[in-house]
C-alpha positions in Angstrom: -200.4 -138.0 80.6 -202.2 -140.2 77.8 -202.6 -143.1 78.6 -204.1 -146.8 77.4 -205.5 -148.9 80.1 -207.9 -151.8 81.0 -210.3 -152.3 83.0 -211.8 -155.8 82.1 -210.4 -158.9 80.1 -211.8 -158.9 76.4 -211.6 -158.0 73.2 -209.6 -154.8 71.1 -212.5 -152.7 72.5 -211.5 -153.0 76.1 -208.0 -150.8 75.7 -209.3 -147.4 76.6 -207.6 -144.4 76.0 -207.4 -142.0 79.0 -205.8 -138.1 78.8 -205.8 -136.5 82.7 -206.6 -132.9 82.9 -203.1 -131.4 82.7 -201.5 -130.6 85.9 -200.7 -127.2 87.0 -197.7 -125.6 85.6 -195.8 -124.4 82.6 -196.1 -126.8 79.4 -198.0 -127.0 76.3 -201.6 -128.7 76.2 -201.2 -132.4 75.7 -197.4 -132.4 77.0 -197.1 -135.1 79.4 -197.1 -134.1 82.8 -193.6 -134.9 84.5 -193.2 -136.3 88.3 -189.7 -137.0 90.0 -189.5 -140.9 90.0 -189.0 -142.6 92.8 -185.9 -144.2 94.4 -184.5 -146.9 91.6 -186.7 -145.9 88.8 -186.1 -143.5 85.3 -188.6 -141.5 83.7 -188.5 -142.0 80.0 -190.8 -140.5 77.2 -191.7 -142.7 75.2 -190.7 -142.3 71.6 -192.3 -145.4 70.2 -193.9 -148.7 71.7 -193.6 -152.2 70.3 -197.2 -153.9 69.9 -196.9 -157.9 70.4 -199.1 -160.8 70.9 -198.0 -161.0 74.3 -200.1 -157.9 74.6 -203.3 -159.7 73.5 -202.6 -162.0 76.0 -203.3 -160.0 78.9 -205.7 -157.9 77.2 -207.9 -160.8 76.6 -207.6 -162.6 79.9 -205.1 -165.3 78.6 -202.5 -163.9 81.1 -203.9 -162.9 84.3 -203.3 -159.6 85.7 -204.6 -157.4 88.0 -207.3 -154.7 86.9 -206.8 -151.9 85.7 -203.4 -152.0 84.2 -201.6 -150.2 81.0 -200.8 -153.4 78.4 -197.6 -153.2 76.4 -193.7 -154.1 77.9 -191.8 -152.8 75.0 -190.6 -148.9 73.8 -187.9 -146.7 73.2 -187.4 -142.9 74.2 -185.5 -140.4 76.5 -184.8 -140.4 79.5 -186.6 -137.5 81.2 -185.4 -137.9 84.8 -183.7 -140.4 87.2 -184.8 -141.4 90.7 -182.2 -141.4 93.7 -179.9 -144.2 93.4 -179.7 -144.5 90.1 -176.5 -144.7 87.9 -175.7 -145.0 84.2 -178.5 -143.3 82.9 -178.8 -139.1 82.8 -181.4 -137.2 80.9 -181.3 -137.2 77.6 -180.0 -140.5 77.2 -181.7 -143.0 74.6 -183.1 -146.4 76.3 -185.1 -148.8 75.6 -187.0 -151.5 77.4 -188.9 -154.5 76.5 -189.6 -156.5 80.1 -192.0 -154.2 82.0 -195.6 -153.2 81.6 -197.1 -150.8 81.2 -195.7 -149.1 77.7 -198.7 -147.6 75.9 -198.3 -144.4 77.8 -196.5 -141.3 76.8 -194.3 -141.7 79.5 -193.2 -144.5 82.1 -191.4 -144.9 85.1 -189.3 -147.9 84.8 -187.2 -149.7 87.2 -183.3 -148.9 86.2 -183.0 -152.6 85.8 -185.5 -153.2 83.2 -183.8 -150.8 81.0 -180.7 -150.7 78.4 -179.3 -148.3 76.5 -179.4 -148.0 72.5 -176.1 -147.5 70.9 -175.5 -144.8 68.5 -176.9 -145.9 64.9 -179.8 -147.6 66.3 -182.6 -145.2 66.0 -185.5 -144.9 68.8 -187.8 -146.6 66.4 -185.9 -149.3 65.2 -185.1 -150.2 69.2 -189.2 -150.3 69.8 -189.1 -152.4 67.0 -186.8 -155.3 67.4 -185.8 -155.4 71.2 -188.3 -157.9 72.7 -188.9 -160.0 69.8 -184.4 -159.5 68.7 -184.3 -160.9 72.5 -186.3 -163.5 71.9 -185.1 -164.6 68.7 -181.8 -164.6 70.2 -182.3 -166.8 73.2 -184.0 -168.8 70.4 -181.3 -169.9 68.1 -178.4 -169.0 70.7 -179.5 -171.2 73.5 -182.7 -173.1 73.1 -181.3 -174.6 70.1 -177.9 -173.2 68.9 -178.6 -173.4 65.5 -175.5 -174.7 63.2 -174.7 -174.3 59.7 -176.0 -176.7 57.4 -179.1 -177.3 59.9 -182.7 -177.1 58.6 -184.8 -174.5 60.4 -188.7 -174.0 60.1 -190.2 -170.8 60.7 -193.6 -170.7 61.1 -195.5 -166.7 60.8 -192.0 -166.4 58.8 -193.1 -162.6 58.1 -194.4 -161.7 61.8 -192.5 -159.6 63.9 -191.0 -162.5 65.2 -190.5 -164.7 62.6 -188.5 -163.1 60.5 -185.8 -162.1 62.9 -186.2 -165.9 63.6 -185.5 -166.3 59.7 -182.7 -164.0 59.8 -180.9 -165.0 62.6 -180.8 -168.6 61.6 -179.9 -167.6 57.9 -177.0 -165.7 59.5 -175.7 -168.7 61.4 -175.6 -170.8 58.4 -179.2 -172.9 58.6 -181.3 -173.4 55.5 -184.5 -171.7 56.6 -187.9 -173.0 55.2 -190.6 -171.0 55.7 -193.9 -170.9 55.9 -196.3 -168.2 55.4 -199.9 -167.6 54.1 -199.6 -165.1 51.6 -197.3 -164.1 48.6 -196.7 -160.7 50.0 -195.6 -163.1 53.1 -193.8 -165.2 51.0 -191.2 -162.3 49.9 -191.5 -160.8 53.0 -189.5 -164.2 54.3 -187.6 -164.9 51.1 -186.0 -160.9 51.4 -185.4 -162.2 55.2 -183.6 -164.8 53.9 -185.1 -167.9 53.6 -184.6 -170.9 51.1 -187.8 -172.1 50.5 -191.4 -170.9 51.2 -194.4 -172.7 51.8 -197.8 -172.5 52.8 -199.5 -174.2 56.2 -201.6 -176.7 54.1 -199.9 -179.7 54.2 -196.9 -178.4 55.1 -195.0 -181.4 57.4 -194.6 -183.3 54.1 -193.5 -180.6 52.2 -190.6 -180.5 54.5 -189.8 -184.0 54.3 -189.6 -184.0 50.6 -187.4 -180.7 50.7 -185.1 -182.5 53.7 -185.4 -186.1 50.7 -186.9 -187.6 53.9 -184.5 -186.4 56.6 -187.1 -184.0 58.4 -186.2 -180.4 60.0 -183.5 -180.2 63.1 -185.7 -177.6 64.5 -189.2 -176.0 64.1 -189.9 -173.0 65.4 -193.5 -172.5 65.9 -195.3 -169.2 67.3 -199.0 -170.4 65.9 -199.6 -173.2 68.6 -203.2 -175.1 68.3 -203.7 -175.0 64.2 -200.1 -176.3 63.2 -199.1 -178.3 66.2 -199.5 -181.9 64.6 -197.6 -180.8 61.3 -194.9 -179.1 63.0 -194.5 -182.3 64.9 -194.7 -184.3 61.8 -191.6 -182.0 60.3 -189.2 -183.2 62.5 -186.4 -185.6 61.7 -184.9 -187.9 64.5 -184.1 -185.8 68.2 -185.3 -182.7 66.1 -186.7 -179.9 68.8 -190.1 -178.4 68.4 -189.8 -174.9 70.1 -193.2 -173.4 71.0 -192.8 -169.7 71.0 -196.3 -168.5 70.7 -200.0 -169.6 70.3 -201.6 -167.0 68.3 -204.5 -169.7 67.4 -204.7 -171.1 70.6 -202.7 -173.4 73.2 -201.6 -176.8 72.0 -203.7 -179.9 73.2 -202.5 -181.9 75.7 -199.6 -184.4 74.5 -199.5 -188.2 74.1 -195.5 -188.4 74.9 -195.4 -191.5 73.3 -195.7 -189.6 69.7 -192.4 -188.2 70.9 -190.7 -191.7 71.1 -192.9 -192.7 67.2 -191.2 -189.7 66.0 -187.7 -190.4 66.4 -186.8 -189.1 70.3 -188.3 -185.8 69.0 -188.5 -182.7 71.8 -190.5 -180.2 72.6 -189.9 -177.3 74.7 -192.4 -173.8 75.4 -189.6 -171.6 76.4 -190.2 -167.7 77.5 -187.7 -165.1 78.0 -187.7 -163.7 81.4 -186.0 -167.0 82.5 -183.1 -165.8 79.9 -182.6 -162.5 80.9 -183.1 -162.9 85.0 -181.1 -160.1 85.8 -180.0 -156.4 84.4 -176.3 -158.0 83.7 -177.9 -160.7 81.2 -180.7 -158.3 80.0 -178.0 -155.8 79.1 -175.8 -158.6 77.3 -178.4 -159.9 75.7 -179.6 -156.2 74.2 -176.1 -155.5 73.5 -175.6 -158.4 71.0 -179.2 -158.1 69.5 -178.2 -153.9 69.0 -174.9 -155.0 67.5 -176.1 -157.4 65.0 -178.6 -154.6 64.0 -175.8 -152.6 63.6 -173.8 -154.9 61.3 -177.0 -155.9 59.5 -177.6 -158.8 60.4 -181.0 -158.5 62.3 -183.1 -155.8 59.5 -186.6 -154.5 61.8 -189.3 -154.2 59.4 -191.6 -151.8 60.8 -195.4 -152.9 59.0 -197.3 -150.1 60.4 -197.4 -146.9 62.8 -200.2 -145.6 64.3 -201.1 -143.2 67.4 -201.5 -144.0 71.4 -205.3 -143.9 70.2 -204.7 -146.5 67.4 -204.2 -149.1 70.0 -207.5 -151.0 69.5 -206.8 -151.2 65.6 -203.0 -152.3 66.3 -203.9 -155.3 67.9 -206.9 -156.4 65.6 -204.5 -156.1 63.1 -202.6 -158.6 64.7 -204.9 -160.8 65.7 -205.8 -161.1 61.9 -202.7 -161.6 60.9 -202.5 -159.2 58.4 -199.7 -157.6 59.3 -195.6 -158.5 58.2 -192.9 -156.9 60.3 -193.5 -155.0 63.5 -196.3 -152.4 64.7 -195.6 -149.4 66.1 -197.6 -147.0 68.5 -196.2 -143.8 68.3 -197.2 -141.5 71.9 
């Protein structure tokens, strides 16, 4: 079975791509090899696999993890086999999962828990592409801040994988969505996901203000961490939320609490999703709302980019460069 691994904390470099000899038996050359899962767990070959920063993270040594491990927690296939005690999944079924590691494979064995069905009209690749970060953008604007109509929402990385379901979502529940991007092509990228206004990080805080005639933003979403901290801060209104959902330039210095109080009984908050989806019932819930606002159109993935297992290394400087809109794909 193909596989990515690695075997030391760094850079691109350090995801390896490893292909067994083929074990004994019928199949074709480069097939993956199939074993019986064990007790609780599906076999599922992998049709595509969702590349995010939280990838990096462990790859680099941000995230600690034991060594060796395969990197990735996100894909979509078939299900090639179940393990004893499993129920509600038979082969030939088409999952997804997007909260266990080890995803840049050509295959997996995944716990039965960690896995949810896709609905009819949701294609394989379209599941790879929006089930962690449609989770996440869900838990987002459904519970860490409910968003309202008539709020406004800043988006920062408004054309990331993220972001723009971030956009979307908060477009769909009525908010007036400013957001800010580096690039024109980034700039229609958000605008098409259906934001008001576009702006560029420079400067940006009091760009807000004077869009808001002083008010500020209700909430800032903010996925970029160490470079925009201070502005996205400085966006807020009175009791607005700062949500940090990412730190692709770095973690956020330490804060004075007291700018909190100066900027109006602001909040801050650095969220993550396993604590939203702690079990199968609420993992399952959760995937069936982000599937069915897929369905009605209300969540649109935007896949960037596809490459091979072996195109891991260039997936993720890709992303580290931030030259990428919408999602990137792996495909096994």
């Amino acid at each position: 079975m193909k596989t990515v691994r690695v075997h030391k904390p760094g850079g691109p470099e350090q995801l390896v791509v490893e292909e067994p000899e083929q074990a004994g038996g019928p199949g074709q050359a480069g097939e993956p090899e199939r074993k019986a899962p064990e007790a609780g767990h599906v076999l599922v070959r992998h049709a595509a696999v969702g590349v995010n920063f939280i990838d990096v993270y462990y790859r680099d040594g941000s995230y600690a993890s034991e060594l060796p491990f395969v990197p990735g927690q996100e894909a979509a296939g078939t299900v090639l086999a179940t393990g004893e005690g499993v129920s509600g999944f038979a082969a030939g079924d088409t999952v997804a999962y997007a909260t266990h590691r080890g995803a840049y494979a050509q295959t997996a064995a995944v716990p039965a828990g960690k896995l949810v069905p896709v609905p009819g009209g949701v294609t394989a690749r379209d599941a790879a592409a929006v089930l962690l970060q449609g989770l996440a953008a869900h838990y987002l604007t459904h519970d860490t801040h409910p968003v309202g109509a008539g709020e406004t929402v800043v988006v920062l990385a408004a054309a990331g994988g993220l972001g723009r379901l971030l956009v979307q979502l908060a477009a769909h529940r009525g908010a007036t969505v400013i957001a800010v991007v580096s690039s024109d092509e980034k700039e229609k990228v958000a605008r098409e996901a259906g934001a008001r206004h576009t702006l560029r990080y420079a400067g940006f805080a009091e760009r807000v203000r004077e869009l808001t005639g002083g008010a500020g933003a209700r909430v800032v979403y903010d996925s970029v961490g160490a470079d925009t901290f201070g502005d996205s801060l400085g966006a807020l209104g009175p009791r607005g939320m700062l949500v940090l959902c990412g730190a692709s330039s770095g973690p956020v210095p330490p804060l004075d609490t007291g700018a909190l109080r100066a900027g109006g009984s602001l909040y801050v908050t650095r969220p993550k999703l396993a604590d939203h989806v702690r079990d199968s019932a609420a993992l399952r819930s959760r995937a069936a709302e982000v599937f069915a606002l897929c369905a009605a159109g209300a969540l649109r993935p935007l896949i960037s980019r596809e490459l091979p297992l072996e195109g891991a290394a260039e997936a993720h400087r890709l992303l580290e460069a931030r030259s990428t809109t919408g999602k990137l794909l792996l495909l096994p």
